[in-house]
C-alpha positions in Angstrom: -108.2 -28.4 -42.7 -104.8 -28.2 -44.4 -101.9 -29.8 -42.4 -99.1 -27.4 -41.5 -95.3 -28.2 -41.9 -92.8 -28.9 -39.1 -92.5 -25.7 -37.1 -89.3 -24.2 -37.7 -87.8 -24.2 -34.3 -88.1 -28.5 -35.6 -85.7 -27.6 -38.5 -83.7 -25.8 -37.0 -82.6 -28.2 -34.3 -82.5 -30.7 -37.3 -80.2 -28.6 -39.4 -78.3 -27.8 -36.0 -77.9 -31.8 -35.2 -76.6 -32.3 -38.8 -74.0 -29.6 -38.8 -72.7 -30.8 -35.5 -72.8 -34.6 -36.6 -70.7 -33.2 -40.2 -68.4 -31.3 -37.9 -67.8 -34.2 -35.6 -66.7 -36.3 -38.3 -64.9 -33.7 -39.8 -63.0 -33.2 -36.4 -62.5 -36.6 -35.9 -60.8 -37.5 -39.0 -58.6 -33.8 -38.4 -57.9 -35.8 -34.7 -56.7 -39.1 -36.7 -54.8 -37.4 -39.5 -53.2 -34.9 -37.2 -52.8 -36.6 -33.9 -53.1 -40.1 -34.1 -51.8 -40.3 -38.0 -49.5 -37.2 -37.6 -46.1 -39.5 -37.4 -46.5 -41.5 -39.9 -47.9 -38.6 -42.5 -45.1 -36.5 -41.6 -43.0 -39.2 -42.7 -44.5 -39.9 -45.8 -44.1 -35.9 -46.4 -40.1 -35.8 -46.0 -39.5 -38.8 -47.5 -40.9 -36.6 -50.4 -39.2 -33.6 -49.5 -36.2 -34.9 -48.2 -33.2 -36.7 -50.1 -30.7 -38.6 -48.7 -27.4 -38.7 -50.9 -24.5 -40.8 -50.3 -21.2 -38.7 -50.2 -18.4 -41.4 -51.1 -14.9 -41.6 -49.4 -11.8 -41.4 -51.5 -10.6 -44.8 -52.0 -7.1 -44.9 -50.4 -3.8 -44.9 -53.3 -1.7 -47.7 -53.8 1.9 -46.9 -54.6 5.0 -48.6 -55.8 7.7 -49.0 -52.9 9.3 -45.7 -54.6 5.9 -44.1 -53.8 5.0 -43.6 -57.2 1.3 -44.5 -57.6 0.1 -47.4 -58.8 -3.6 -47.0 -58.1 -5.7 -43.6 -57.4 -8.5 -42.2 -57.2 -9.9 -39.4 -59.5 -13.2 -37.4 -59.3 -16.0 -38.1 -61.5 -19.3 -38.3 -61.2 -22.8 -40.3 -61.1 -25.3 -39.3 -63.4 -28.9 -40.3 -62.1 -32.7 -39.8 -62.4 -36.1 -39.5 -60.4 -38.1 -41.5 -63.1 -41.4 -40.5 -61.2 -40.6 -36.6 -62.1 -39.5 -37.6 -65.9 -41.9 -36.1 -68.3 -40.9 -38.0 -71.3 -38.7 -40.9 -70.7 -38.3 -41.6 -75.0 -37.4 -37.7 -75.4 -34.9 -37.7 -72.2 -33.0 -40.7 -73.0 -32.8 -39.5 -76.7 -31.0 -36.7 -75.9 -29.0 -38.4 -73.1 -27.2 -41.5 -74.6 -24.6 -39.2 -77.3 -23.6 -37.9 -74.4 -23.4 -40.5 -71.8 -22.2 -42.7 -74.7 -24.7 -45.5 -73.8 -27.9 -47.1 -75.8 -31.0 -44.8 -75.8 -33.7 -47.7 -75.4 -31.3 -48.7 -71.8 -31.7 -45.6 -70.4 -35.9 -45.1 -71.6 -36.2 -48.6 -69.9 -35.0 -47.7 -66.6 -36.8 -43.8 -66.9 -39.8 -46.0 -66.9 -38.9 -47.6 -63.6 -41.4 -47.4 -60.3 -38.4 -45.5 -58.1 -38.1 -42.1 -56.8 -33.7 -43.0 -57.7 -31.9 -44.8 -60.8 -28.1 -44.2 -62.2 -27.8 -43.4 -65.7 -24.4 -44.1 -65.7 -21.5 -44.3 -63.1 -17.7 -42.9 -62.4 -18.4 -39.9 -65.7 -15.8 -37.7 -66.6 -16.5 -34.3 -65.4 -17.0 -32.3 -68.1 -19.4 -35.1 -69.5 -21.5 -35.4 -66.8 -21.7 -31.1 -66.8 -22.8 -31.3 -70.5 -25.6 -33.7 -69.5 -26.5 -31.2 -66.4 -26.8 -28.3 -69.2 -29.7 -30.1 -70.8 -31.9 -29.1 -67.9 -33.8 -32.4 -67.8 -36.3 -32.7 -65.2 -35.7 -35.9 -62.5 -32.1 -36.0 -63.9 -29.1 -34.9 -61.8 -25.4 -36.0 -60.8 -23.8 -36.8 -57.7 -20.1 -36.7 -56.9 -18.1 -40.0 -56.8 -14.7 -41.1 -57.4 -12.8 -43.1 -60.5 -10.3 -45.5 -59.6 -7.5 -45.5 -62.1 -3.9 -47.3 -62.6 -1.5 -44.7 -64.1 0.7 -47.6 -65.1 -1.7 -49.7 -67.1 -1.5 -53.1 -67.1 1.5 -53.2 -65.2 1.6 -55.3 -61.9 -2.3 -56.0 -63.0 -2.9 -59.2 -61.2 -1.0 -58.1 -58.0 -3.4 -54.6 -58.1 -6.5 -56.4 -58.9 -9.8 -54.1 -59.3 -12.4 -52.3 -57.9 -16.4 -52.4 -59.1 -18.8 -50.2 -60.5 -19.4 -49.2 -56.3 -15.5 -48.5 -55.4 -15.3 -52.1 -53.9 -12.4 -54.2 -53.6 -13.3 -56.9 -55.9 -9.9 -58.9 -56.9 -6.1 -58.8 -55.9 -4.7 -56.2 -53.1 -7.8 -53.9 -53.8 -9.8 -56.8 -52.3 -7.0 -58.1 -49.9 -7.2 -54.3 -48.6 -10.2 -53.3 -48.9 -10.2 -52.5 -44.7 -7.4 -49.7 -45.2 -8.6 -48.5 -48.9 -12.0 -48.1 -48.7 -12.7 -45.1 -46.0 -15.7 -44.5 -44.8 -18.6 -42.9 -46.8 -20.5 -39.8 -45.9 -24.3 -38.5 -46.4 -26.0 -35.6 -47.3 -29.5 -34.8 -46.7 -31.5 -31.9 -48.6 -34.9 -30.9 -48.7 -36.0 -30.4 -52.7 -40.0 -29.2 -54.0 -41.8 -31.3 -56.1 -40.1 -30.5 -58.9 -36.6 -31.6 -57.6 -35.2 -27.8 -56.6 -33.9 -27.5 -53.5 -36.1 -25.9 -50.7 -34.3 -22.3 -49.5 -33.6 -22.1 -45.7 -35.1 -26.4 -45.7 -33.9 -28.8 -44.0 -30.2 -29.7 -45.1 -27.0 -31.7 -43.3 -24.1 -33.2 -44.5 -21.9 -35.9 -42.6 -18.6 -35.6 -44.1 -16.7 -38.6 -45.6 -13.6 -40.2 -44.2 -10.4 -40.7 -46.6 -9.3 -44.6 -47.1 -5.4 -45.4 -45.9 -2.6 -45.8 -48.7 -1.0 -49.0 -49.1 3.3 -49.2 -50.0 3.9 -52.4 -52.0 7.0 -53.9 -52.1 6.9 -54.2 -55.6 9.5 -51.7 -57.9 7.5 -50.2 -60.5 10.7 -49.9 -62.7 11.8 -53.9 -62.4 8.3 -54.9 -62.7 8.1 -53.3 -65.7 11.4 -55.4 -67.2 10.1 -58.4 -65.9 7.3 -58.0 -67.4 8.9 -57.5 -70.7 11.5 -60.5 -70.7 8.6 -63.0 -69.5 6.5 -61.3 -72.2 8.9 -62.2 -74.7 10.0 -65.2 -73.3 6.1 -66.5 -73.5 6.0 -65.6 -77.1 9.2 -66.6 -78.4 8.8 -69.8 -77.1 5.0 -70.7 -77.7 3.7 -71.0 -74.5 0.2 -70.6 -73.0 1.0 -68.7 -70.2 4.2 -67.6 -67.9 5.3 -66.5 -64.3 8.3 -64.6 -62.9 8.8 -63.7 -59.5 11.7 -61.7 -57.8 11.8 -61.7 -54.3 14.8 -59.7 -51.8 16.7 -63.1 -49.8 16.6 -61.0 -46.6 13.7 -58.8 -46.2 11.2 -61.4 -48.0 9.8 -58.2 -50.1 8.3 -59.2 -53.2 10.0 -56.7 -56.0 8.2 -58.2 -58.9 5.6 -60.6 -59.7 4.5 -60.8 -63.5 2.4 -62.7 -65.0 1.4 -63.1 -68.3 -0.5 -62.7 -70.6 -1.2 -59.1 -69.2 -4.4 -57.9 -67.4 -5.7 -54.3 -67.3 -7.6 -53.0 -64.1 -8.6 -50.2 -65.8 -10.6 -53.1 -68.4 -11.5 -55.1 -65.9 -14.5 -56.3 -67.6 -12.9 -57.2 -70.8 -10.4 -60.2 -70.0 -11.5 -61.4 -66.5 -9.8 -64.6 -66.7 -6.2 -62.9 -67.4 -6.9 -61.2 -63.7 -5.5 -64.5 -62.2 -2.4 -64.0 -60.6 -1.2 -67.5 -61.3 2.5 -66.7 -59.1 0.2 -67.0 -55.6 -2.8 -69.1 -56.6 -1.8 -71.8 -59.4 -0.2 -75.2 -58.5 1.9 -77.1 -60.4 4.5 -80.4 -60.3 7.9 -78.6 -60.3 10.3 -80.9 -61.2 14.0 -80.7 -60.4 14.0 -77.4 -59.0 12.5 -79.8 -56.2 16.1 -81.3 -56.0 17.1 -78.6 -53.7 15.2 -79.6 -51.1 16.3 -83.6 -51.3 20.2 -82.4 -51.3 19.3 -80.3 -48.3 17.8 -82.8 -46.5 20.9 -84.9 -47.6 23.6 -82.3 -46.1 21.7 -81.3 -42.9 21.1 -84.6 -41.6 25.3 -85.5 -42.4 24.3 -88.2 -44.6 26.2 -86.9 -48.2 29.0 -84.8 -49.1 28.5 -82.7 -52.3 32.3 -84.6 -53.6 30.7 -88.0 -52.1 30.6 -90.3 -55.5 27.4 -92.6 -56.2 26.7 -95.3 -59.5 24.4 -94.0 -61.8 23.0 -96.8 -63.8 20.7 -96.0 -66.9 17.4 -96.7 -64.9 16.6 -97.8 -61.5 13.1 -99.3 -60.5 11.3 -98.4 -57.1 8.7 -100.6 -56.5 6.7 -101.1 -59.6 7.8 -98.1 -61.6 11.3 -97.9 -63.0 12.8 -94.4 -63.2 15.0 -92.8 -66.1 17.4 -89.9 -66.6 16.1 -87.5 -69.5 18.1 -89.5 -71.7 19.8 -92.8 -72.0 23.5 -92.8 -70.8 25.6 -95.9 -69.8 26.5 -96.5 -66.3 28.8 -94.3 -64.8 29.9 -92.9 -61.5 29.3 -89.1 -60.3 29.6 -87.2 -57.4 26.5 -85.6 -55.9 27.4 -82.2 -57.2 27.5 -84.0 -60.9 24.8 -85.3 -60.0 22.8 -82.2 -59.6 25.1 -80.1 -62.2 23.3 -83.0 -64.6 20.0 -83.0 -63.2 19.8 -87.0 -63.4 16.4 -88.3 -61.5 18.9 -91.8 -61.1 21.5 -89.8 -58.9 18.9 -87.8 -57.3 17.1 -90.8 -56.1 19.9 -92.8 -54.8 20.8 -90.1 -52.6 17.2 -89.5 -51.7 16.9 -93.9 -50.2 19.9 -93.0 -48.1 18.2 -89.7 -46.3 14.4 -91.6 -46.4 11.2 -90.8 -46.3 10.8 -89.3 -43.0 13.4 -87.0 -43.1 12.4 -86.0 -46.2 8.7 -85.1 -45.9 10.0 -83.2 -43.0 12.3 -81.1 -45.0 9.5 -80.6 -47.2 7.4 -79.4 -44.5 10.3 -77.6 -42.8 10.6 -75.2 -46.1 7.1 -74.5 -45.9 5.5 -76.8 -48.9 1.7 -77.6 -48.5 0.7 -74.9 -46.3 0.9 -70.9 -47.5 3.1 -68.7 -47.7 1.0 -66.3 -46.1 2.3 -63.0 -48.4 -1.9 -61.9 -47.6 -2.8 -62.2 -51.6 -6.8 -63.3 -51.8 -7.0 -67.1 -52.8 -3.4 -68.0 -52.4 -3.0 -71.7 -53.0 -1.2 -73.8 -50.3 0.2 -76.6 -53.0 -0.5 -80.3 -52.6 1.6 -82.5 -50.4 1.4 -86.0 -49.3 1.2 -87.0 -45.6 4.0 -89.2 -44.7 1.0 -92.5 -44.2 0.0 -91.5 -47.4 3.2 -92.1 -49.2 3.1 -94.5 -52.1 5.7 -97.2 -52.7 7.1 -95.1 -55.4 6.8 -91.7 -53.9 10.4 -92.2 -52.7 11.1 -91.8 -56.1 8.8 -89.4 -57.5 8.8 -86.7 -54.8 12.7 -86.0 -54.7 12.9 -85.0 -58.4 9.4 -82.7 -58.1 6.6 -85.3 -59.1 4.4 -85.8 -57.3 3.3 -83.2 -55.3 2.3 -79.6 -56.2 3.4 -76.2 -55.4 3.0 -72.4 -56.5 5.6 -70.1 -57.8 6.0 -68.3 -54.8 6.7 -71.4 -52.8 9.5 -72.5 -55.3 10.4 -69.3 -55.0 10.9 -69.1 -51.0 12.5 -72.1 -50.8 15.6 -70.8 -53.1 15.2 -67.6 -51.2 15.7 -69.7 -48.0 18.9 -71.3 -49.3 20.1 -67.8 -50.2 19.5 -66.3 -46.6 21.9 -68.7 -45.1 18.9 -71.5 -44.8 16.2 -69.1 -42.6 13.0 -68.8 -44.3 11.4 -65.4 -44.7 8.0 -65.0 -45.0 7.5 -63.0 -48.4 5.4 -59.7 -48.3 3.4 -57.7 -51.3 2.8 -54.6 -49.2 5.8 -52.8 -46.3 4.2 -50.1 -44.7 0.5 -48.2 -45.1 -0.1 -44.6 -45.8 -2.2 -42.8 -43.0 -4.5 -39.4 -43.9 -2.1 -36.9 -42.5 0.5 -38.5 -44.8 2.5 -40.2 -42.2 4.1 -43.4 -43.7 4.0 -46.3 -40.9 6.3 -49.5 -42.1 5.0 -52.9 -41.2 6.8 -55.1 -39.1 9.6 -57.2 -40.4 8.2 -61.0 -42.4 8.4 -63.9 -39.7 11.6 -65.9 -40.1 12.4 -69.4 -38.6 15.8 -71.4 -39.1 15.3 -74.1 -41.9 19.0 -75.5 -41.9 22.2 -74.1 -40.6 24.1 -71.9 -42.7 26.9 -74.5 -43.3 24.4 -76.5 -45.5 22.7 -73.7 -47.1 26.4 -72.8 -48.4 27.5 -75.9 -49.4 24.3 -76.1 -51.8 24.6 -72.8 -52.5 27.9 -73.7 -54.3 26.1 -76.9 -55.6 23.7 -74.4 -57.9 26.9 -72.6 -58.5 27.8 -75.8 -60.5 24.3 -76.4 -62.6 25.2 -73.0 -63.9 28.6 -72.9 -64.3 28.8 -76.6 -65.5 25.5 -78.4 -65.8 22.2 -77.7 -67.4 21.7 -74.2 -66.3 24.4 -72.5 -68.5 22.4 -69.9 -70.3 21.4 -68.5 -66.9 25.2 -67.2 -66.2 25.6 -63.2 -66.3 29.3 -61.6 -67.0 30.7 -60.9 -63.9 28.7 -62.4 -61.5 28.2 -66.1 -59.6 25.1 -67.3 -60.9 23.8 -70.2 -58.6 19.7 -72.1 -59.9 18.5 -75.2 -61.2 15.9 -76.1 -64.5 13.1 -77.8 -63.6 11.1 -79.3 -66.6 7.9 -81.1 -65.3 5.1 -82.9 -66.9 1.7 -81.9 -66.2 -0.3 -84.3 -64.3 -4.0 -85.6 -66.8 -7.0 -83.9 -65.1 -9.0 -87.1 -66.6 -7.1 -89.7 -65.4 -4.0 -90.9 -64.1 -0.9 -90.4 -65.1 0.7 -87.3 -67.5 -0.2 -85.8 -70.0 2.2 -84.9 -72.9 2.2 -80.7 -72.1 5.0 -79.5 -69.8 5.8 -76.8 -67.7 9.6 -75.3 -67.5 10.8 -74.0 -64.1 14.5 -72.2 -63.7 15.1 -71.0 -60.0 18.2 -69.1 -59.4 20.4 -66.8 -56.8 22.3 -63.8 -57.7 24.8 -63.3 -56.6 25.6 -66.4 -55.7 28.6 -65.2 -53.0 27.0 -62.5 -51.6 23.0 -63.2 -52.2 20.4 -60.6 -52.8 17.8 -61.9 -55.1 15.9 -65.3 -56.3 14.8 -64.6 -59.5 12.0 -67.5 -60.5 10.4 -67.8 -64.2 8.3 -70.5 -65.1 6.3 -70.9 -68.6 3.3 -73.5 -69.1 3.4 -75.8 -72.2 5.9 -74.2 -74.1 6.6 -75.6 -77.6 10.9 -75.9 -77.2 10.7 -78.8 -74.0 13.4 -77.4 -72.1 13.7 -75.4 -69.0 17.4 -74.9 -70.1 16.5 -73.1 -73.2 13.4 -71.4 -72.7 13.1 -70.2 -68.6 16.8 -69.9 -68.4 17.3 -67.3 -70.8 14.2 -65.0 -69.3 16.0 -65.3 -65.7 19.4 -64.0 -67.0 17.4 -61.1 -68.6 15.4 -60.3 -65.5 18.3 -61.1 -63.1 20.8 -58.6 -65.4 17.9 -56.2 -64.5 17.5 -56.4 -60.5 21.1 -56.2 -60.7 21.1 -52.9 -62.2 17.8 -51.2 -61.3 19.5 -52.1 -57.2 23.0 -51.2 -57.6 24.5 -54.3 -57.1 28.5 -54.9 -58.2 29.9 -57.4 -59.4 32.0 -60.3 -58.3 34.5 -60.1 -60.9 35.6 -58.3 -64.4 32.8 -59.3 -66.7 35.8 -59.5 -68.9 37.3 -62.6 -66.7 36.6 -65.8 -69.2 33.9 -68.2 -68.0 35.9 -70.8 -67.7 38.4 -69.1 -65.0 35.4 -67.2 -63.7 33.6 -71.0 -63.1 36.8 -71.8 -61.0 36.5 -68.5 -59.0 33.1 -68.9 -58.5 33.7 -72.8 -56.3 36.6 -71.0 -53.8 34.3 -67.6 -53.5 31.0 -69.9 -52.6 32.8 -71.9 -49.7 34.1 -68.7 -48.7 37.6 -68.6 -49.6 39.9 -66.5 -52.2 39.0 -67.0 -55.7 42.9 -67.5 -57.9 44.6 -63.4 -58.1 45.9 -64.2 -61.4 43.1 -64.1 -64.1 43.6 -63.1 -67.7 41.5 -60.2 -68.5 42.0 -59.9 -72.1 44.9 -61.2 -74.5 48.4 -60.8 -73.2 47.2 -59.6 -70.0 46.1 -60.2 -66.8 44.9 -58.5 -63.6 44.4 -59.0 -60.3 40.6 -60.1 -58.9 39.1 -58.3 -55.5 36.1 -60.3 -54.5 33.4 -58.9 -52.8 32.3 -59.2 -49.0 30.4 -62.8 -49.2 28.0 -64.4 -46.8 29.7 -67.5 -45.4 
């Protein structure tokens, strides 16, 4: 008998149990992907659907303090691409790089990237970046961003300093200020399709970004420029490698130029990085005699020497084991201390310096700031080199009052002069009076600390001293027609770097007041290794030139004719220093004379 097959109610319930068991595990994995999976799917989905975009905040300008701008920001825009919905990364970057101006293999290389995001190129010109949009590319796109740009070129480069490819603060006050420049950037989110189009009525927000802060140097964009010119010249002219000059207000401690050379561009960052150094705030150097004014300060304050008090100057003098020299040979002879100085003689000098000694010394060093910083808020300023007192060497009684010996930057020179100039109180010296908030309100910064150096009764008397070097001693081509010139040359050698001792290269220092009566700038230009070996000849000259300048870009007048001849002006110039009448009778041409009408001068 033939067997009979399962009954069918059998496979029924069979095909029943199967279809329940196919729909369990359907509804199972439907409960995992959409309930216990469901977060981290929907994630995954926006991430594809949503894009985040950065929305940068307008970097903050800096201006000039005549509010002219010195550095700005300009639109622009970021041309980018979303390599994973490129089609043909050879074809797109061929047709990309003539307009973008950059290599075609570059931009195929990054096209071929594993990234849903990669820039093309940064900070585009607007009409640039719109002809690159006109292709109608797929993946590729632009975003809107900012340029920073200096209107002026390379003027005031090293004091700007520059920003990066991201807007950052990367050198100089655009580092040093990054806090007030930057802002704060905004974001954008929109929801796109696959292919990059974005998604009508989808998910879209914006958080708006927040302008950066101006910043007001202190800096005059038109006397910049001038001293930027007479250093340049100055540098070539004389064969040096490299120069400084720095002009600083006696009373307010504002910094009205600082120039450096040779020249750096910010808007070329990349192409001379090693020019970006601003060598005024963070090089170091021996300065010479210009250190003198601190050793005849010390000398006056502490009522030890008279500027008329006469001392022997022998050819050479030995301290310890090192015997000292005057620049050149001489027989013995007997100067007062404001020949001394008027001379420049390291003999002199250090006579003067054994009677005030070294502890009074060190702390007039210290008193006028020297080894510490100036604190003018420039990134990397240098605080100098200086001795402790238990650190002295036998000889450094000699060395340190004519500028060997211990190191100091520009600026520092520079303050100390300005010190002597504000009646002996020390101003700290500023780059930047006064930020810019975003409803243009300008707020000034406080006033620049001050403390009392040493009284005003000494800061005159050398005061008239530097009068002297001008009108009489080694700083003669620094005088200007119709003013008092007071400033002293400094010419320093500069220290081996591979052992001890000095090498044969020099660096020329002349630090001077103007006017001398009635002070309102120190004027500082110093050149490294040039090939004439005078500060007389070759720093000099640059001050009077950038002096002449402050003068006039600031309105100041003069003491006297121009016309008056030097040699009555230098007599004029002792009497209006200490405060009294210069002579009424002085000869302003042939066969006549006139009367002179000093100005108001600072006692």
């Amino acid at each position: 008998m033939a067997r009979r097959g399962p009954r069918p109610t059998v496979r029924l319930v069979a095909l029943f149990g199967a279809t329940v068991l196919a729909l369990s595990v359907v509804a199972g994995r439907l409960v995992q992907l959409q309930v216990v999976e469901a977060s981290s799917f929907q994630s995954l989905g926006a991430k594809q659907r949503l894009r985040s975009l950065a929305l940068p905040a307008r970097r903050g300008t800096i201006f000039d303090r005549g509010m002219r701008p010195l550095a700005l920001s300009v639109d622009a825009r970021a041309v980018y691409a979303d390599p994973k919905m490129v089609e043909d990364p050879e074809g797109t970057a061929g047709k990309l790089a003539p307009i973008l101006g950059l290599d075609g293999g570059e931009i195929a290389d990054k096209l071929r990237r594993d990234t849903r995001f990669v820039y093309l190129a940064r900070r585009v010109d607007i009409g640039v970046a719109s002809r690159a949009l006109a292709l109608r590319l797929p993946g590729v796109g632009a975003l809107d961003e900012t340029n920073r740009v200096y209107p002026a070129g390379r003027l005031a480069g090293q004091v700007l300093g520059f920003v990066g490819v991201d807007g950052v603060g990367l050198g100089g006050l655009e580092f040093a200020y990054e806090d007030v420049l930057r802002g704060v950037p905004g974001s954008e989110v929109v929801e796109q399709d696959p292919h990059g189009r974005p998604i009508p009525f989808g998910r879209n927000s914006a958080r708006l970004p927040v302008p950066g802060r101006g910043v007001v140097l202190t800096i005059d964009q038109d006397l910049q420029f001038a001293a930027e010119q007479a250093l340049g010249d100055a540098v070539v002219r004389n064969g040096a490698r490299s120069g400084v000059a720095v002009v600083m207000d006696v009373h307010s401690g504002d910094v009205l130029s600082m120039a450096n050379w040779p020249p750096f561009d910010p808007n070329e960052f990349q192409n001379a990085p090693d020019a970006a150094r601003n060598r005024a705030v963070t090089d170091v150097y021996e300065p010479g005699s210009v250190n003198k004014v601190i050793t005849a300060a010390a000398a006056i304050e502490g009522g030890l020497v008279r500027p008329s008090d006469r001392f022997p100057v022998p050819d050479h003098l030995r301290i310890a084991d090192k015997t000292f020299h005057d620049f050149a040979p001489h027989p013995a002879d007997v100067l007062t201390y404001g020949e001394i100085l008027a001379r420049s003689s390291n003999i002199g000098t250090i006579t003067v310096a054994l009677k005030v000694g070294p502890r009074r010394l060190q702390a007039m060093l210290e008193r006028f700031g020297l080894g510490e910083r100036t604190g003018v808020g420039f990134p990397g300023e240098a605080e100098g080199i200086m001795l402790s007192l238990r650190n002295w060497y036998p000889t450094s009684i000699g060395t340190i009052p004519i500028g060997q010996g211990i190191a100091v930057t520009p600026l520092q020179v520079a303050s100390v002069y300005a010190t002597i100039a504000n009646d002996g109180a020390w101003v700290r010296p500023r780059l930047v009076r006064a930020t810019v908030e975003r409803d243009g309100r300008v707020l000034p910064l406080d006033p620049s600390e001050r403390r009392r150096v040493v009284s005003a009764a000494t800061a005159a008397e050398v005061r008239a001293m530097l009068v002297g070097v001008v009108e009489r001693g080694t700083g003669r081509l620094a005088r200007l027609p119709g003013y008092l010139v007071g400033g002293k040359t400094g010419t320093a050698r500069k220290p081996r770097l591979d052992a001890r001792g000095y090498s044969r290269e020099i660096v020329t220092t002349f630090a001077g007041i103007v006017p001398a009566d009635r002070p309102r700038f120190v004027v500082l230009v110093s050149l490294d290794n040039p090939a004439v070996r005078f500060a007389a000849l070759t720093a000099a000259p640059a001050f009077r030139r950038i002096a002449q300048q402050a003068l006039s870009r600031f309105g100041v007048p003069p003491t006297y004719p121009a016309v008056v001849p030097i040699a009555q002006s230098t007599a004029a110039s002792r009497s209006a220093v200490a405060g009294s009448r210069p002579e009424d009778g002085a000869c302003a041409g042939p066969g006549r004379c006139r009367r002179v009408r000093p100005r108001a001068r600072t006692p």
